[in-house]
Predicted model as a PDB file, atoms N, CA, C, CB and O in Angstrom, pLDDT in the B-factor column:
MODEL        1                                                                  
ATOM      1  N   UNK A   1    -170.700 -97.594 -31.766  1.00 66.00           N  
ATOM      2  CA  UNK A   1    -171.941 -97.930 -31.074  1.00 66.00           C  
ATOM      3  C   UNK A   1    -172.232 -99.401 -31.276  1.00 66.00           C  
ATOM      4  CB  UNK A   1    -173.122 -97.061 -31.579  1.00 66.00           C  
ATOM      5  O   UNK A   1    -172.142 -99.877 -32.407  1.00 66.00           O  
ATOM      6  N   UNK A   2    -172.553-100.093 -30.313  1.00 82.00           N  
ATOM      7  CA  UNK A   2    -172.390-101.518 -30.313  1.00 82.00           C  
ATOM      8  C   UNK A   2    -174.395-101.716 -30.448  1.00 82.00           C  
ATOM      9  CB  UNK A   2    -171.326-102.234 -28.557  1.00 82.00           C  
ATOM     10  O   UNK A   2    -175.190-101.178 -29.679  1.00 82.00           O  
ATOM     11  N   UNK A   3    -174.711-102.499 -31.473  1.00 84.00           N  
ATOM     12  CA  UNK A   3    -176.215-103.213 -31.549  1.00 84.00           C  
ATOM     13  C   UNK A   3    -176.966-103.544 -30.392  1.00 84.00           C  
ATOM     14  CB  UNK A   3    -176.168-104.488 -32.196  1.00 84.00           C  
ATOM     15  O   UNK A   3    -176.073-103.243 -29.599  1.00 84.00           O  
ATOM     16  N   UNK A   4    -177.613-103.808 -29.882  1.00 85.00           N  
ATOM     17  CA  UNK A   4    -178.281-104.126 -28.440  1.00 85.00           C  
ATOM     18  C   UNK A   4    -178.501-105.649 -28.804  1.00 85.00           C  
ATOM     19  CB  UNK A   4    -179.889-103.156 -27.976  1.00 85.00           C  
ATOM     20  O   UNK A   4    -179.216-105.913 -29.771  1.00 85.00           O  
ATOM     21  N   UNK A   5    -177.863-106.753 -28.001  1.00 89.00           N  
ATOM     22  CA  UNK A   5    -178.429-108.334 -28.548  1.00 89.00           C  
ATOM     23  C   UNK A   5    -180.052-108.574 -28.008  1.00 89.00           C  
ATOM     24  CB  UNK A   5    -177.298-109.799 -27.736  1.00 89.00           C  
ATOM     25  O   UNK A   5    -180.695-109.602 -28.221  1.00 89.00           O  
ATOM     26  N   UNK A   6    -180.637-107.156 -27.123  1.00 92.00           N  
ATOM     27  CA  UNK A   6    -182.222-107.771 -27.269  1.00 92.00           C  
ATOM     28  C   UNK A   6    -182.985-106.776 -27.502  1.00 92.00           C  
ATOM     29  CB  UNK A   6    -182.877-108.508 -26.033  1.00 92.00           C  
ATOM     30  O   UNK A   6    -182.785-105.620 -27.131  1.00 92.00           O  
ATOM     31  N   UNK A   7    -183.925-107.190 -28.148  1.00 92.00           N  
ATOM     32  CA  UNK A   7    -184.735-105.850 -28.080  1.00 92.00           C  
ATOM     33  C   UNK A   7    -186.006-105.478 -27.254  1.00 92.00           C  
ATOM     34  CB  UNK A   7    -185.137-105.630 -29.305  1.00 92.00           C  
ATOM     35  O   UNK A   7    -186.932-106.211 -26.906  1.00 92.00           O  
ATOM     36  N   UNK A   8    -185.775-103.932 -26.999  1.00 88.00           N  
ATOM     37  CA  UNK A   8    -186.422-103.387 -25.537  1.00 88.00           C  
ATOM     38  C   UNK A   8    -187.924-103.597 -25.824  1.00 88.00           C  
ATOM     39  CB  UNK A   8    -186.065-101.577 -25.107  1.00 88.00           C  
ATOM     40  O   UNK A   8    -188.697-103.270 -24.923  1.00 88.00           O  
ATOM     41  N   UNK A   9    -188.422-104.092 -26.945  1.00 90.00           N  
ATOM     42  CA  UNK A   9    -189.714-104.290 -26.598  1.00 90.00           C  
ATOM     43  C   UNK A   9    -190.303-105.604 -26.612  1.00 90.00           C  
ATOM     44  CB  UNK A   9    -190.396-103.564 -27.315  1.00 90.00           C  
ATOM     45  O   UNK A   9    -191.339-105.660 -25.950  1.00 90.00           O  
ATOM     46  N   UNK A  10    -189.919-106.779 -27.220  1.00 93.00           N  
ATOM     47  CA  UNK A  10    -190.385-107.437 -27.514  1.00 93.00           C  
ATOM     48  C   UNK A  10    -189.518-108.833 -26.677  1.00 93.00           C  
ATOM     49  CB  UNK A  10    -190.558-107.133 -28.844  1.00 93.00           C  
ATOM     50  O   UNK A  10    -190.121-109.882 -26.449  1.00 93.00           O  
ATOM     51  N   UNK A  11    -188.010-108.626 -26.279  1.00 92.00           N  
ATOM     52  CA  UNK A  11    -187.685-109.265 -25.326  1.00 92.00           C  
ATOM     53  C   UNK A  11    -186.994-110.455 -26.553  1.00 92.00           C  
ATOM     54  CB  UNK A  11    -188.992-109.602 -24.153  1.00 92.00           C  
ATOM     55  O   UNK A  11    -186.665-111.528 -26.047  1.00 92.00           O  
ATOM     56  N   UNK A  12    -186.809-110.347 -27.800  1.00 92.00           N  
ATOM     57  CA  UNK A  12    -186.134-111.723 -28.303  1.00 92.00           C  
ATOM     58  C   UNK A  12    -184.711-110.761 -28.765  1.00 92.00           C  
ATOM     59  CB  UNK A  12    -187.174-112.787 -29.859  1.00 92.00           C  
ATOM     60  O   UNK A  12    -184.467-109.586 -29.041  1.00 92.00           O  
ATOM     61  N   UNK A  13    -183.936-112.131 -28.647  1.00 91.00           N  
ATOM     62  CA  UNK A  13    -182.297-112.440 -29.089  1.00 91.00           C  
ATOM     63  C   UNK A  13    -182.313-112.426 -29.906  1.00 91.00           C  
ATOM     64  CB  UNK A  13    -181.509-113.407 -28.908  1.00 91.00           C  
ATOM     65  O   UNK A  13    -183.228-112.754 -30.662  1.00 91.00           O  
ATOM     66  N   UNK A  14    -180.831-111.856 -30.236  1.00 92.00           N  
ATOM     67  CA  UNK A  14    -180.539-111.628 -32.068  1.00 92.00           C  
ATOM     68  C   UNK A  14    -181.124-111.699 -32.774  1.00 92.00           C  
ATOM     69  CB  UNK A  14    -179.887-112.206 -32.794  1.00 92.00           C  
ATOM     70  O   UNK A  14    -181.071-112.713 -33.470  1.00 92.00           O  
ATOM     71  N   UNK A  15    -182.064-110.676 -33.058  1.00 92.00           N  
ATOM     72  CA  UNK A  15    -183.249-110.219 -33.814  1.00 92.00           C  
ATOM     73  C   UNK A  15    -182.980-108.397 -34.011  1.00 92.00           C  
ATOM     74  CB  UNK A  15    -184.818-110.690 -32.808  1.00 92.00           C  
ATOM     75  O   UNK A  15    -183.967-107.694 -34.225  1.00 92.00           O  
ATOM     76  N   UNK A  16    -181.828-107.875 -33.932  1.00 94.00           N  
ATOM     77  CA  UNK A  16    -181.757-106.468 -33.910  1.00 94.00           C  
ATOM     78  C   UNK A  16    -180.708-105.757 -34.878  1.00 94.00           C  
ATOM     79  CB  UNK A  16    -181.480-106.107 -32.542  1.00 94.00           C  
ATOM     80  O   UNK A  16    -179.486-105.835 -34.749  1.00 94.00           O  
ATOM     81  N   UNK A  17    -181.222-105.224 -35.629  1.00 94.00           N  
ATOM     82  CA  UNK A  17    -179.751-104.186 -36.438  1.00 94.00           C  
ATOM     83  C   UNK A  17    -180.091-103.075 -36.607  1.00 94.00           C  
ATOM     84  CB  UNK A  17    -179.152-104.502 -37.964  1.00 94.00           C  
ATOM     85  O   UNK A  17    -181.221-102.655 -36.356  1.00 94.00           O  
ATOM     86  N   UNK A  18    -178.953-102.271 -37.164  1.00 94.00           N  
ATOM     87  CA  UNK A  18    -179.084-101.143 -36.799  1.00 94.00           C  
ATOM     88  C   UNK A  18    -179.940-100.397 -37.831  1.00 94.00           C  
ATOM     89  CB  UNK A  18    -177.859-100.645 -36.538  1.00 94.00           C  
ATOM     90  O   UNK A  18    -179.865-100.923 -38.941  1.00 94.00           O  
ATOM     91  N   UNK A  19    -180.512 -99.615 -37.789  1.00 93.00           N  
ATOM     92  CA  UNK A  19    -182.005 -98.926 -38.658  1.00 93.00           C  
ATOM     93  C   UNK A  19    -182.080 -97.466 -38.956  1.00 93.00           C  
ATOM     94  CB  UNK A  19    -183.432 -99.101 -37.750  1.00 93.00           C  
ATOM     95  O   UNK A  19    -183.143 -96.857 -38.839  1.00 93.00           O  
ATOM     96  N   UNK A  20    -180.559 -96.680 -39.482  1.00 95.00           N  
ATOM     97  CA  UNK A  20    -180.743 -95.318 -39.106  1.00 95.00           C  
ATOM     98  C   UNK A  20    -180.316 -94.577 -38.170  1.00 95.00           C  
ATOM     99  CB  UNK A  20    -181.658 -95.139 -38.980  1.00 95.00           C  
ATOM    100  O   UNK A  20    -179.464 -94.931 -37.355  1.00 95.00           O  
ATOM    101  N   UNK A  21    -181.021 -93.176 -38.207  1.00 93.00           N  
ATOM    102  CA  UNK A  21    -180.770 -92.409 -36.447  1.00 93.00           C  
ATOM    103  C   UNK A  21    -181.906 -91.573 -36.815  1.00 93.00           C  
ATOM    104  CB  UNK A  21    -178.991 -91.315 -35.878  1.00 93.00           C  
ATOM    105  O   UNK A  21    -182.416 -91.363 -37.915  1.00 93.00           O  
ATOM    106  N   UNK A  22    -182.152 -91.197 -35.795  1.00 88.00           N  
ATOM    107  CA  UNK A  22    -183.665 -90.330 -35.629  1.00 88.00           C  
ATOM    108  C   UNK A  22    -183.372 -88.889 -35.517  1.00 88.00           C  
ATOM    109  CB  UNK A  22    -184.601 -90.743 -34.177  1.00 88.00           C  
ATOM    110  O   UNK A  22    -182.256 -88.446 -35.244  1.00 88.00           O  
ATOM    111  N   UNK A  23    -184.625 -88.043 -35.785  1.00 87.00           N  
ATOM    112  CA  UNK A  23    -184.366 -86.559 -35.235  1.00 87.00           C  
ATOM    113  C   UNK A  23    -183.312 -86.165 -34.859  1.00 87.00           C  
ATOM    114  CB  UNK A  23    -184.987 -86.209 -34.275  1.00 87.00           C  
ATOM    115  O   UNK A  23    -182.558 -85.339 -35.373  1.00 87.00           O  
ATOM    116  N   UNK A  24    -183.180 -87.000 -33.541  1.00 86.00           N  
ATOM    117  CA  UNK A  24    -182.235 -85.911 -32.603  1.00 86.00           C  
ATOM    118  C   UNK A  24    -180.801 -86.522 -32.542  1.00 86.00           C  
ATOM    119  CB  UNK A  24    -182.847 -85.713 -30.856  1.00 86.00           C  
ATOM    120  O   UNK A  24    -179.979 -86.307 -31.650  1.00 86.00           O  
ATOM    121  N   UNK A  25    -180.641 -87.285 -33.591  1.00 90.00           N  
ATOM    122  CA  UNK A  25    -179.395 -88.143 -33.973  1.00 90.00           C  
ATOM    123  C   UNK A  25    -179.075 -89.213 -33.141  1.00 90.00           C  
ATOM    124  CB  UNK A  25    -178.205 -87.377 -34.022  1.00 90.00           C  
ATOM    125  O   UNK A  25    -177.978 -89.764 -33.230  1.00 90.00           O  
ATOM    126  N   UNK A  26    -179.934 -89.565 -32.333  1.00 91.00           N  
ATOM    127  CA  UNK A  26    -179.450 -91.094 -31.509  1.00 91.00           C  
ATOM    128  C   UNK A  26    -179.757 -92.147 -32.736  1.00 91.00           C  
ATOM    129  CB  UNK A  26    -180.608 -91.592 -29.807  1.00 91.00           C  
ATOM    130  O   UNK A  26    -180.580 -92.043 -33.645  1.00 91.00           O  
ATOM    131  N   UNK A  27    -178.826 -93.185 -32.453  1.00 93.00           N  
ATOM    132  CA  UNK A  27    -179.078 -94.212 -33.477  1.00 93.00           C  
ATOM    133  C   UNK A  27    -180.104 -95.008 -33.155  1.00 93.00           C  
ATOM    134  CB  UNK A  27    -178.000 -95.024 -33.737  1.00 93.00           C  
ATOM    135  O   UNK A  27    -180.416 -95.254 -31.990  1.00 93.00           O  
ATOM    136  N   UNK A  28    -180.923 -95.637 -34.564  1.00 94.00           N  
ATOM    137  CA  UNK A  28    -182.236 -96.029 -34.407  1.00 94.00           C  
ATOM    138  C   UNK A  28    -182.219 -97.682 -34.807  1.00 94.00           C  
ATOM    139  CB  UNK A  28    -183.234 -95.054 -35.369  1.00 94.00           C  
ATOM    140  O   UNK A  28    -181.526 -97.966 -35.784  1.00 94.00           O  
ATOM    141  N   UNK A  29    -182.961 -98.838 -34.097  1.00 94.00           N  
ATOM    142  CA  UNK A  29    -182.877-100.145 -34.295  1.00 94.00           C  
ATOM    143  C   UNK A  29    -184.120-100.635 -34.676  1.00 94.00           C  
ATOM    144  CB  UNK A  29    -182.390-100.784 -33.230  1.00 94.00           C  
ATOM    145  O   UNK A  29    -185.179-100.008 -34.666  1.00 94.00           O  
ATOM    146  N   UNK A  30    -183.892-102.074 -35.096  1.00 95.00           N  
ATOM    147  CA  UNK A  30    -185.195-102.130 -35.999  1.00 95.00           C  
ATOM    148  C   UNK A  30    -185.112-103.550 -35.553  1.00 95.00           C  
ATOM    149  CB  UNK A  30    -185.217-101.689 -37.835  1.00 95.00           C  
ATOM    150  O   UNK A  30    -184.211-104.223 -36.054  1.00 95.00           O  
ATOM    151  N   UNK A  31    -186.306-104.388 -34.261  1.00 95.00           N  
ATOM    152  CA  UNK A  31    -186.500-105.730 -34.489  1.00 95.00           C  
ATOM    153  C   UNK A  31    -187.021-106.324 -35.837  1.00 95.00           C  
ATOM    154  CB  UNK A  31    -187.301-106.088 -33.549  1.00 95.00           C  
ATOM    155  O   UNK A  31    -187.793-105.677 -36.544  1.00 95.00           O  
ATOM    156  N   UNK A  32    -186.725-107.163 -36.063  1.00 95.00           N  
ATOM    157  CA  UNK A  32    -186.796-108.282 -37.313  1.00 95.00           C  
ATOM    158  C   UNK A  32    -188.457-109.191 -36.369  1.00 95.00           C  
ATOM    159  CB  UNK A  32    -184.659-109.676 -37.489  1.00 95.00           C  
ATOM    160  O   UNK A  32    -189.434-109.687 -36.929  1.00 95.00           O  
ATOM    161  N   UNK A  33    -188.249-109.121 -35.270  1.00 94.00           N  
ATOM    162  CA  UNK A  33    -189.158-110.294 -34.872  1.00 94.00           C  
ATOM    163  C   UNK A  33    -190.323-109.376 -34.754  1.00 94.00           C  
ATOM    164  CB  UNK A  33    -188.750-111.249 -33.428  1.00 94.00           C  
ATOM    165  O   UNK A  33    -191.334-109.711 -35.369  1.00 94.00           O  
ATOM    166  N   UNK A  34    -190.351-108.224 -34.035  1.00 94.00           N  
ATOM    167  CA  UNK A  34    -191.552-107.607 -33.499  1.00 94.00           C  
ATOM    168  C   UNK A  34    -191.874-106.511 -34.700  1.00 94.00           C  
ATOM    169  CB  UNK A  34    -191.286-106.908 -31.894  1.00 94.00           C  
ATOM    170  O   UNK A  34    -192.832-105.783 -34.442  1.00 94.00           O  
ATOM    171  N   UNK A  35    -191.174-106.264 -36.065  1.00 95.00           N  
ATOM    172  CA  UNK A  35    -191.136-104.977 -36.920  1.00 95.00           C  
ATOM    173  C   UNK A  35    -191.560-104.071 -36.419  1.00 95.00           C  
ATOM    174  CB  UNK A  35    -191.712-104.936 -38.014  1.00 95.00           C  
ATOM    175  O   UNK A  35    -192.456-103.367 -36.884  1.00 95.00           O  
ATOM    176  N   UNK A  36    -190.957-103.907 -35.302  1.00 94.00           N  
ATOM    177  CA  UNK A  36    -190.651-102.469 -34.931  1.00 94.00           C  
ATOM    178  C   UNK A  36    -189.437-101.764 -34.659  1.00 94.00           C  
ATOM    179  CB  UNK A  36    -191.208-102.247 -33.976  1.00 94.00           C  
ATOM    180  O   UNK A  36    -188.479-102.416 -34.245  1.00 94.00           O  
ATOM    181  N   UNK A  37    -189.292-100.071 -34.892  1.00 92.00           N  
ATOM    182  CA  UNK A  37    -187.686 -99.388 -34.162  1.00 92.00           C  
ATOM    183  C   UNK A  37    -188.160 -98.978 -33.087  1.00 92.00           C  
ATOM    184  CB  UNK A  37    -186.770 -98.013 -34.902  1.00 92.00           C  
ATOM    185  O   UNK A  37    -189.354 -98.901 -32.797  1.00 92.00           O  
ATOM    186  N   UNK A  38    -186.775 -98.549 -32.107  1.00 91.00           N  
ATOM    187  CA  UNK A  38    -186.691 -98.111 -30.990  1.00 91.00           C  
ATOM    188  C   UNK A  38    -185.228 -97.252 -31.278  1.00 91.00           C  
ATOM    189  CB  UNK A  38    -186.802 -99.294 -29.868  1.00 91.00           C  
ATOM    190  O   UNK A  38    -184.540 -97.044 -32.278  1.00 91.00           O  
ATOM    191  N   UNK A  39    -185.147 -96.861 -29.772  1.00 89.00           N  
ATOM    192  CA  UNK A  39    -184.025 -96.133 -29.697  1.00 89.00           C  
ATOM    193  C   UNK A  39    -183.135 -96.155 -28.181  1.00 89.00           C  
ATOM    194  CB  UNK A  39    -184.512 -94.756 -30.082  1.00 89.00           C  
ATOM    195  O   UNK A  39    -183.819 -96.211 -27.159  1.00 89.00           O  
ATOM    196  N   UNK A  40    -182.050 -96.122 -28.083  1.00 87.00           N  
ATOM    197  CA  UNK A  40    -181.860 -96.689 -26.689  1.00 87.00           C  
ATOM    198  C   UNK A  40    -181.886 -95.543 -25.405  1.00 87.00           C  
ATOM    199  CB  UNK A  40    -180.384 -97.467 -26.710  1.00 87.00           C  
ATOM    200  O   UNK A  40    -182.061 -95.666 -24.193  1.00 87.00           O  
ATOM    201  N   UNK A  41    -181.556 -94.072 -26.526  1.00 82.00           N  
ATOM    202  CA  UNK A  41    -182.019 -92.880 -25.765  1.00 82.00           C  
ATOM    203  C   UNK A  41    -182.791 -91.887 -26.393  1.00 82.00           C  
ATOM    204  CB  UNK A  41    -180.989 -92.227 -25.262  1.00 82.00           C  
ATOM    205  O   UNK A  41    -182.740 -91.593 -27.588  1.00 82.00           O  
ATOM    206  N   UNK A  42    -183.371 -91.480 -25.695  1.00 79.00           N  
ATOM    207  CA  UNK A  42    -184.601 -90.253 -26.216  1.00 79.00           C  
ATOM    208  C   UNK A  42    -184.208 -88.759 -25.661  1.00 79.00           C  
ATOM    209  CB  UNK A  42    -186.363 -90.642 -25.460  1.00 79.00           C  
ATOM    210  O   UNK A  42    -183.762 -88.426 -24.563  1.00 79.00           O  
ATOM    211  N   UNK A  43    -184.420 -88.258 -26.407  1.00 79.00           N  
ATOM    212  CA  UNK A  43    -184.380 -86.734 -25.856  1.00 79.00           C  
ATOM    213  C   UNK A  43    -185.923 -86.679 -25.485  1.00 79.00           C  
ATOM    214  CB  UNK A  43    -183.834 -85.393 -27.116  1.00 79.00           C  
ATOM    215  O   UNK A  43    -185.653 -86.822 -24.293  1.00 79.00           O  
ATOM    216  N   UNK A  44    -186.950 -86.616 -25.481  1.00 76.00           N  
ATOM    217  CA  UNK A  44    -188.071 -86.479 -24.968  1.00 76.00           C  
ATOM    218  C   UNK A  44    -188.835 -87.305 -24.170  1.00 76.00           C  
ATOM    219  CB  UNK A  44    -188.606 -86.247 -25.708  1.00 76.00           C  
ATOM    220  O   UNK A  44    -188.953 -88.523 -24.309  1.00 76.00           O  
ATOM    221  N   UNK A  45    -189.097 -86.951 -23.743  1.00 70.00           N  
ATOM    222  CA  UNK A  45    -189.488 -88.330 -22.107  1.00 70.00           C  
ATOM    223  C   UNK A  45    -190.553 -88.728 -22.053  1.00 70.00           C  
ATOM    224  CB  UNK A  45    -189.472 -87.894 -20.442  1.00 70.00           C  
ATOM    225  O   UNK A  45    -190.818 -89.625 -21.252  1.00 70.00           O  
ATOM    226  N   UNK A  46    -191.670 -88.111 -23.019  1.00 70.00           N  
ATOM    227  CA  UNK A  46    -192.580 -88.735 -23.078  1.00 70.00           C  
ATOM    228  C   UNK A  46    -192.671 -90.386 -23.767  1.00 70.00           C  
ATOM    229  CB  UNK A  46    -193.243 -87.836 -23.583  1.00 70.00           C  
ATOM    230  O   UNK A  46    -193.435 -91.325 -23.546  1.00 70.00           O  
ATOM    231  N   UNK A  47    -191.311 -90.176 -24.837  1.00 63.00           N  
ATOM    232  CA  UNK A  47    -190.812 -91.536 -25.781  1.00 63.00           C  
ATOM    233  C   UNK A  47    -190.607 -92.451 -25.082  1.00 63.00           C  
ATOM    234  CB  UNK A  47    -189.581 -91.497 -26.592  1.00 63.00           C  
ATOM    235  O   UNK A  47    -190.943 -93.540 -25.549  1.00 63.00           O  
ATOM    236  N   UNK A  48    -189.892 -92.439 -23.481  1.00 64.00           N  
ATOM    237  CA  UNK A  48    -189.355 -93.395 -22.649  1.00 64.00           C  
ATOM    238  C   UNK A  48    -190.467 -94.583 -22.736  1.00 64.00           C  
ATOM    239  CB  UNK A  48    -189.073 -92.784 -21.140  1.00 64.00           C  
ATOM    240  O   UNK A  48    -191.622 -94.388 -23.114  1.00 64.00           O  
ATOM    241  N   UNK A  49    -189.782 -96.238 -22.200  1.00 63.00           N  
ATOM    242  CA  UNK A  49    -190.398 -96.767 -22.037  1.00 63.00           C  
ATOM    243  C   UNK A  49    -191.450 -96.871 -20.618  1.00 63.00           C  
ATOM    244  CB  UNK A  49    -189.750 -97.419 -22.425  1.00 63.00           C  
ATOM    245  O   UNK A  49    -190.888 -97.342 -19.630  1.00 63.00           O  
ATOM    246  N   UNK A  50    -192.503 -96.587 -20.490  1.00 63.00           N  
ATOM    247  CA  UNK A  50    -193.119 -96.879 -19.323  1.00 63.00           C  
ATOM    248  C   UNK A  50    -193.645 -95.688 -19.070  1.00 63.00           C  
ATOM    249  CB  UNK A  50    -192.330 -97.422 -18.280  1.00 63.00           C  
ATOM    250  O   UNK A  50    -194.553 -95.636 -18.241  1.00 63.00           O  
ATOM    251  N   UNK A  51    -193.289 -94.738 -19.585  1.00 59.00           N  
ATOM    252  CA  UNK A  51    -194.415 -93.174 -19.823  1.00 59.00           C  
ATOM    253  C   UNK A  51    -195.614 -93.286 -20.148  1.00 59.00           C  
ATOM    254  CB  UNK A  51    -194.094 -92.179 -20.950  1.00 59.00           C  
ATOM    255  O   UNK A  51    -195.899 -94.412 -20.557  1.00 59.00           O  
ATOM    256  N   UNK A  52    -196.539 -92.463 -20.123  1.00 60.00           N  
ATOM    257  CA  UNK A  52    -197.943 -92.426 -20.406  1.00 60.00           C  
ATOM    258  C   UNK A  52    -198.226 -90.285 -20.325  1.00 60.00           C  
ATOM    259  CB  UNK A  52    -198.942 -93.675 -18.866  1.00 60.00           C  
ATOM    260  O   UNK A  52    -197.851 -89.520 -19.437  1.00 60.00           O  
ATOM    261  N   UNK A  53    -198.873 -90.011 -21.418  1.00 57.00           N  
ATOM    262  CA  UNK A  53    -198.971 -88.976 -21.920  1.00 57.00           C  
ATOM    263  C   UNK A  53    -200.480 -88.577 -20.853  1.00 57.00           C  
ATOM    264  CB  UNK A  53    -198.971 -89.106 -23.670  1.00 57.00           C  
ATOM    265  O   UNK A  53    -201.301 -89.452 -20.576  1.00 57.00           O  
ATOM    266  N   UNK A  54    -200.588 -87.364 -20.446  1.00 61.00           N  
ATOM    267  CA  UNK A  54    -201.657 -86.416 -20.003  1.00 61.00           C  
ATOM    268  C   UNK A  54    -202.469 -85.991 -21.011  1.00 61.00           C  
ATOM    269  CB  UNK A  54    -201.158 -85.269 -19.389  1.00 61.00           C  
ATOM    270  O   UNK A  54    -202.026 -85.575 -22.081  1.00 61.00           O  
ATOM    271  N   UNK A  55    -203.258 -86.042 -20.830  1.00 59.00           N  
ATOM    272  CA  UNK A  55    -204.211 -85.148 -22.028  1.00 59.00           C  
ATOM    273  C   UNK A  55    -204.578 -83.373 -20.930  1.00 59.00           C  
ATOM    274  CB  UNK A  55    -206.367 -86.465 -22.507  1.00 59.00           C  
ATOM    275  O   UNK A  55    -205.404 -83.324 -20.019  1.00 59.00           O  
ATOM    276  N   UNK A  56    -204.259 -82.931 -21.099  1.00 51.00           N  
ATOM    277  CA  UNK A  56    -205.169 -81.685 -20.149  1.00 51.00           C  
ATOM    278  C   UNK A  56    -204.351 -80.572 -19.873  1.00 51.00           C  
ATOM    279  CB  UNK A  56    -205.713 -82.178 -18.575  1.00 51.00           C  
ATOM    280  O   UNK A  56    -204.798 -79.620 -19.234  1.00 51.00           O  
TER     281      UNK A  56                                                      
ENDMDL                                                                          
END                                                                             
């Protein structure tokens, strides 16, 4: 599995390594610039980027 050179949230370069794997075993990354993880796939779709959750 190759590192991602940007990261999906915060948009900076080589700022990314690898951080783990989550739940559902996708591997998990960790910006240095924004301290945050992500993941490049989700099993649950609410996780996706650009989702927004229902209440009701």
């Amino acid at each position: 599995m190759n590192v991602p050179r940007v990261c999906k949230l915060c948009n900076s370069e080589n700022t990314v390594r690898k951080h783990g794997r989550g739940r559902s075993g996708y591997p998990r990354f960790y910006c240095s610039n924004c301290k945050k993880t992500f993941q490049l796939n989700y099993v649950y779709n609410a996780y996706k980027q650009g989702k927004t959750l229902r209440n009701g």
